[in-house]
C-alpha positions in Angstrom: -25.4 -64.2 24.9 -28.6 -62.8 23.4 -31.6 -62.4 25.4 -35.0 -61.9 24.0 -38.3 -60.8 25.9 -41.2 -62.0 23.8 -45.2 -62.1 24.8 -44.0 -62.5 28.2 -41.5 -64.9 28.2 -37.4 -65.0 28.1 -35.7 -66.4 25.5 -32.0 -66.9 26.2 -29.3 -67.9 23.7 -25.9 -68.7 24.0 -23.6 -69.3 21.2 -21.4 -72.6 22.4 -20.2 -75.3 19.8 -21.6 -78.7 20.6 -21.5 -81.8 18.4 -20.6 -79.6 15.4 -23.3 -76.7 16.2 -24.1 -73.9 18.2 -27.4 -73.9 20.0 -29.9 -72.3 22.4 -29.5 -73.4 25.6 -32.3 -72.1 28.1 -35.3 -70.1 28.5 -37.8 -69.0 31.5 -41.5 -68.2 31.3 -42.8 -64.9 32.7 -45.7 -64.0 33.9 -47.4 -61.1 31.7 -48.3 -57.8 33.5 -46.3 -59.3 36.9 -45.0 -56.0 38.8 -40.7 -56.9 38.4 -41.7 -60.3 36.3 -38.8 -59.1 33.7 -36.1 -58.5 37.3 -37.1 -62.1 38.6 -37.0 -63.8 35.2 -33.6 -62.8 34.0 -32.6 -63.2 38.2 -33.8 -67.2 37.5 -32.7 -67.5 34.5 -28.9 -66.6 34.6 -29.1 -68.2 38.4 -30.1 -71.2 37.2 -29.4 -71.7 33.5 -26.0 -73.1 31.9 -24.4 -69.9 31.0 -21.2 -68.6 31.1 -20.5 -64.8 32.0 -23.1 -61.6 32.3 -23.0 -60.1 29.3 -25.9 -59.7 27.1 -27.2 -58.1 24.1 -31.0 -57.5 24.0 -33.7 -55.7 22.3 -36.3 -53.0 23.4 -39.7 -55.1 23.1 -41.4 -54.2 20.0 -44.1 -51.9 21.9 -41.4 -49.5 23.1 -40.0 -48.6 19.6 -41.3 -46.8 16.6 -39.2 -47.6 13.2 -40.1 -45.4 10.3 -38.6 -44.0 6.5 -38.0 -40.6 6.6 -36.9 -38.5 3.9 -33.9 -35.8 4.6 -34.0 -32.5 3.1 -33.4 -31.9 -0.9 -29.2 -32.6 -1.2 -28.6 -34.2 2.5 -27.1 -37.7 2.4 -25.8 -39.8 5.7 -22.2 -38.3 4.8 -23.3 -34.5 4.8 -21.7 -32.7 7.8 -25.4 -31.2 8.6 -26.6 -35.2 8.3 -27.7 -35.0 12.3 -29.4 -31.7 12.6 -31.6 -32.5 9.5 -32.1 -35.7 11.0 -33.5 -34.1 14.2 -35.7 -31.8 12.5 -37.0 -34.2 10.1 -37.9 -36.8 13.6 -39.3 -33.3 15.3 -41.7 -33.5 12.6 -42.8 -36.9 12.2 -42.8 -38.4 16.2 -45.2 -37.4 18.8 -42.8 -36.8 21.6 -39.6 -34.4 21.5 -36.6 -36.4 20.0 -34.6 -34.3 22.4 -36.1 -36.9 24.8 -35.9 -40.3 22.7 -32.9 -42.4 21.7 -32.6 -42.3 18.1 -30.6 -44.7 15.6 -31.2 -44.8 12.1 -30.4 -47.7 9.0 -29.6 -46.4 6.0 -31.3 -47.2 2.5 -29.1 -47.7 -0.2 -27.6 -44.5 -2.1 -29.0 -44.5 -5.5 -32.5 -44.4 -3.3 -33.4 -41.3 -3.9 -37.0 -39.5 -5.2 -37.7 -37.1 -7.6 -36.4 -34.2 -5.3 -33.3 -35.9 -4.9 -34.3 -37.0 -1.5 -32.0 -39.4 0.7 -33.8 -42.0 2.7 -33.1 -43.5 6.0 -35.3 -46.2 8.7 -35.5 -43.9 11.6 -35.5 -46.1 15.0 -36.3 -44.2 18.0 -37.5 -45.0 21.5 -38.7 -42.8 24.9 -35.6 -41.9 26.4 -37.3 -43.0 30.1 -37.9 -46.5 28.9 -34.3 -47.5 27.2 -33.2 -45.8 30.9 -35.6 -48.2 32.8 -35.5 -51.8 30.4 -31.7 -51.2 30.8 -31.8 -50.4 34.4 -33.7 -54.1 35.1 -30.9 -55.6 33.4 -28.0 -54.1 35.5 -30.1 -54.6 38.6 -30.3 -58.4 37.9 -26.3 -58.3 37.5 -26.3 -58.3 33.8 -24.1 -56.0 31.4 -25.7 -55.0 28.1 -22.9 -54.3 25.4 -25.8 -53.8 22.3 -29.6 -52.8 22.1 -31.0 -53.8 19.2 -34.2 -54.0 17.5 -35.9 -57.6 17.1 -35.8 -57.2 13.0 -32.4 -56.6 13.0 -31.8 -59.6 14.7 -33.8 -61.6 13.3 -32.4 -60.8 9.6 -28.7 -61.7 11.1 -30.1 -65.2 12.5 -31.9 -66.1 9.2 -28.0 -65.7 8.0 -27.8 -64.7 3.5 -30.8 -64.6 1.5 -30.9 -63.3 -2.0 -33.5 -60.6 -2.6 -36.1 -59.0 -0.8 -38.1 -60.6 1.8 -41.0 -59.9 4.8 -40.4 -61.2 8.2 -43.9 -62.1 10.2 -43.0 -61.9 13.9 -46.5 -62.7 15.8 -46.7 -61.7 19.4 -49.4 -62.8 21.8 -50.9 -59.0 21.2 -49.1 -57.5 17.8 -47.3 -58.8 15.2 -44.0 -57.0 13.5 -44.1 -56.8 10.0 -40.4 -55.9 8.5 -38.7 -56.3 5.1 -35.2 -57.1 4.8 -33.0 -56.6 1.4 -29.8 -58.5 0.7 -29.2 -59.1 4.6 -30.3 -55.5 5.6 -33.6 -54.3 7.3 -35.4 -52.1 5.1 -38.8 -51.1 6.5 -40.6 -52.1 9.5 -44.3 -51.5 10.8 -46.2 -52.9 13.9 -49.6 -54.5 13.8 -52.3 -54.0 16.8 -53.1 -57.6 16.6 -50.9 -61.0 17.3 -52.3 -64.8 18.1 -54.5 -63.6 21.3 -57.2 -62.5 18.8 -57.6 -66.4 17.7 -57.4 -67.7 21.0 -59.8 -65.3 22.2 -62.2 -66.5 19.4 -61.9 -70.1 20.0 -62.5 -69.6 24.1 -65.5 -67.9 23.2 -66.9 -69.9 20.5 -66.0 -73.0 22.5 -65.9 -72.2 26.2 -62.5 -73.5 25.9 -59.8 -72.8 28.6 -56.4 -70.9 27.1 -54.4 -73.7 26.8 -56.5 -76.1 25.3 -57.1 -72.9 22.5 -53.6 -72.8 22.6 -53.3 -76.2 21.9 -55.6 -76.4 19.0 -53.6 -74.0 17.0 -50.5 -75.5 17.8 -51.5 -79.0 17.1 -54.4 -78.7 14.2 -54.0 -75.4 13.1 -56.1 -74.3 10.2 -57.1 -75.5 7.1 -58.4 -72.8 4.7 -59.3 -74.6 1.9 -62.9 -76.2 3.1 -62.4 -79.9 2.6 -63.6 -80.8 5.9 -67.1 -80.2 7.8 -67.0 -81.1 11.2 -68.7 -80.3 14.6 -65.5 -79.2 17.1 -67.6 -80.6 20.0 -66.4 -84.4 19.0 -62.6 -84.1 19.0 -63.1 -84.2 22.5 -64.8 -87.0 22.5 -63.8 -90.5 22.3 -64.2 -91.3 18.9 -61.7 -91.2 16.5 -61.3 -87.6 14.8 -59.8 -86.6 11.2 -57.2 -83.9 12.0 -57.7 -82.1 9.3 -61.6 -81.8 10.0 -60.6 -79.9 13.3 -58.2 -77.6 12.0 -60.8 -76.8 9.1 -63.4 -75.6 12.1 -60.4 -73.8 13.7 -59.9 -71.7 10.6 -63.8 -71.2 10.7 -63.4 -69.8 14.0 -60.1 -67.8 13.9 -60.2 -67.1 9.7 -61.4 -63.6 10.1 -58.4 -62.6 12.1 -55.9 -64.8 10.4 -57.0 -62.8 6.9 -56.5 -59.4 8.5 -53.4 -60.2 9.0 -52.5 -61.6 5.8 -53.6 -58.3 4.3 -51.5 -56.4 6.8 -48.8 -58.1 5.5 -50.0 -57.5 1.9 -50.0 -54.0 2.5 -46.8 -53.4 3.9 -45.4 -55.2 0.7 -47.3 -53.2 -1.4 -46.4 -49.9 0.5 -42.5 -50.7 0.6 -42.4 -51.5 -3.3 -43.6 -47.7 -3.5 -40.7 -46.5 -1.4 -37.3 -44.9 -2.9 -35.2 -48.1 -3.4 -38.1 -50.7 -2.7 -38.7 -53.2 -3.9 -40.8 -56.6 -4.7 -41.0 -59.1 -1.9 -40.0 -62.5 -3.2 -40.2 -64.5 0.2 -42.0 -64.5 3.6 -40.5 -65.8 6.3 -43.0 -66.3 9.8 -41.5 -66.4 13.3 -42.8 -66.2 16.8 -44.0 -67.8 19.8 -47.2 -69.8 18.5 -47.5 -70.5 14.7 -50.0 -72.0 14.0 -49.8 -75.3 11.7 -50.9 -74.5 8.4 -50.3 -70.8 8.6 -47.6 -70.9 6.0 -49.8 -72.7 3.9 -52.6 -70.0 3.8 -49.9 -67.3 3.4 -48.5 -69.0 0.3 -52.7 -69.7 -0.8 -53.2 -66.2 -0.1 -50.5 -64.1 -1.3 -49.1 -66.6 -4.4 -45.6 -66.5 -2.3 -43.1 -68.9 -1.0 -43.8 -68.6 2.7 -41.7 -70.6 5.3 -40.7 -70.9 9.3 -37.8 -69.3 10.6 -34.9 -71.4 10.7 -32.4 -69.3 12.7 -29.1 -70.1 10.9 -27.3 -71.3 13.7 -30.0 -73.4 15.4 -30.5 -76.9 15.3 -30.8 -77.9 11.3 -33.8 -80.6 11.4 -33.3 -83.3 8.5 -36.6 -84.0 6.8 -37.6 -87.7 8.3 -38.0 -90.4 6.0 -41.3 -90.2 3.6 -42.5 -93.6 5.1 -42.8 -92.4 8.6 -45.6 -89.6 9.1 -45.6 -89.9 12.7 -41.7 -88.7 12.5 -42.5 -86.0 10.1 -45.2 -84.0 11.9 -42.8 -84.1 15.1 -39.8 -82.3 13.0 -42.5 -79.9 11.6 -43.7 -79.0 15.1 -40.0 -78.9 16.3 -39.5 -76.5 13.4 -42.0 -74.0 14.8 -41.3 -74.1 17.9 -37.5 -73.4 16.5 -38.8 -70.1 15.3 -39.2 -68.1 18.6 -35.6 -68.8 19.3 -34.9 -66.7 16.2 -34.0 -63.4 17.4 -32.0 -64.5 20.9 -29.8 -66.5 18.9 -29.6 -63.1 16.1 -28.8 -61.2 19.1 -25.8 -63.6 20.6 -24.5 -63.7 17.1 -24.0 -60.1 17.5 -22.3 -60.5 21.2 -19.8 -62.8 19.5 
């Protein structure tokens, strides 16, 4: 089973065939910043939950993990007998602790990708030794056997299943987001972003004197609306009056749009950077995933960036049918079940490797 920890809560999957399909089965919230909430989540979880056997695969939390391209020496590829020791040196150079001290995997890029020095490239993935020992250690403690670490990207691109060409991967986390570009199935490149949704819950609480749900709430359920068409005062969706949706997610965007645009441009730049790279390449596709997206998000991706943008569908999750054009009270619930399918996207990526 794959078990996911994500902006402070657990995301389980386990891979059992049901009615023709495989599906998540369970999840537990966490509290953030608990002392042992990770040892007492996965001890409810697998105590309570409807899973069969103890062993997991999981991924280090996105905090605890630098992934980076890093150029070997002039006429070192992956096959070279001196691939490890130029590997070592080159991390030496490039990461701000002793590599001596880290766990350190590597993907490779494809052969031909090489610069004008004739320089191989690799994603260097590495980690403080100290905290692989101690997320591991919660695991065992809670009665758990971890066969596979992984990194969330990785998993991610094997739940999203074959896509043709290159695409990015927007993972938003309650304080960061992971930006990562797979090609034909493979991660490519992968950069974290000091920002995630708490930025535009923050600004609506403040502009609003709102509590964090009902912030929460208003990106979930309105969302934002970037191009303008609406003026409205927030004040009256609480009020008993009937409200035009699409007037309150226009002031949401108000509110939140400078963050939201950031990140588009984060985004924009690490497409931009990664076409520059030894075998990079143009980004055809985005695909968004996380714990809240927003409704409307992909819209101003695709307004902003001129580029196909869609929500995660993990390939073995729950396929929604689009609902008959006649009934737009049915639609908007499979589009906000679609979201919400999106944070399961890398549990069920990492039971799909357990199987």
């Amino acid at each position: 089973m794959g078990v996911h920890v994500h902006s402070g809560y657990l995301y389980a999957a386990q891979l059992q065939q049901g009615a023709g399909r495989e599906a998540v089965t369970a999840c537990a919230e966490l509290p953030e910043n608990a002392p042992g909430a990770l040892l007492g989540g996965l001890r409810r979880l697998f105590d309570s939950g409807p899973f069969r056997g103890r062993r997991v695969v999981t991924a280090l939390p996105a905090a605890d993990v630098e992934v980076r391209p890093l150029r070997l020496p002039p006429g070192i590829s992956i096959k070279d007998a001196g691939f490890r020791q130029a590997l070592l040196a080159e991390a030496r150079s490039s990461l701000l602790y002793d590599p001596n001290e880290a766990v350190l995997d590597y993907l490779p890029f494809p052969e031909e990708a090489t610069d004008s020095e004739q320089r191989h490239t690799v994603l260097l993935i590495s980690s403080r030794r100290e905290r692989v020992n101690r997320f591991l250690a919660t695991f065992r403690e809670a009665g758990l056997r971890c066969e596979h670490l992984e990194v969330a990207p990785c998993a991610a691109t094997r739940a999203l299943g074959k896509r043709s060409g290159c695409y990015a991967m927007v993972d938003i986390d309650r304080h960061q987001t992971v930006i990562s570009i797979a090609q034909e199935g493979c991660m490519r490149f992968s950069r974290t972003v000091k920002s995630g949704y708490d930025v535009w819950r923050q600004a609506l609480c403040q502009a609003m004197d709102l509590a964090e749900e009902v912030a929460i709430d208003l990106l979930w359920e309105h969302g934002v609306a970037p191009d303008g068409e609406h003026v409205y005062d927030l004040e009256r969706a609480f009020a008993a009056e009937p409200v035009q949706p699409g007037a309150v997610s226009t002031k949401v965007f108000e509110i939140c749009g400078r963050g939201m645009e950031n990140l588009v441009k984060e985004v924009r730049r690490t497409m931009d950077y990664f076409a520059l790279l030894p075998g990079g390449g143009a980004v055809r596709e985005i695909v968004l995933l996380g714990d809240i997206l927003p409704k409307g998000l992909d819209q101003l991706f695709e307004l902003r960036l001129k580029m196909d943008t869609v929500i995660a569908t993990p390939e073995r999750l729950i396929r929604l049918d689009a609902p008959p054009p006649l009934q737009p009270q049915a639609r908007e619930r499979a589009r906000a079940e679609h979201r919400a399918a999106a944070r399961w996207t890398v549990a069920t990526g990492l039971a799909m490797r357990g199987n």
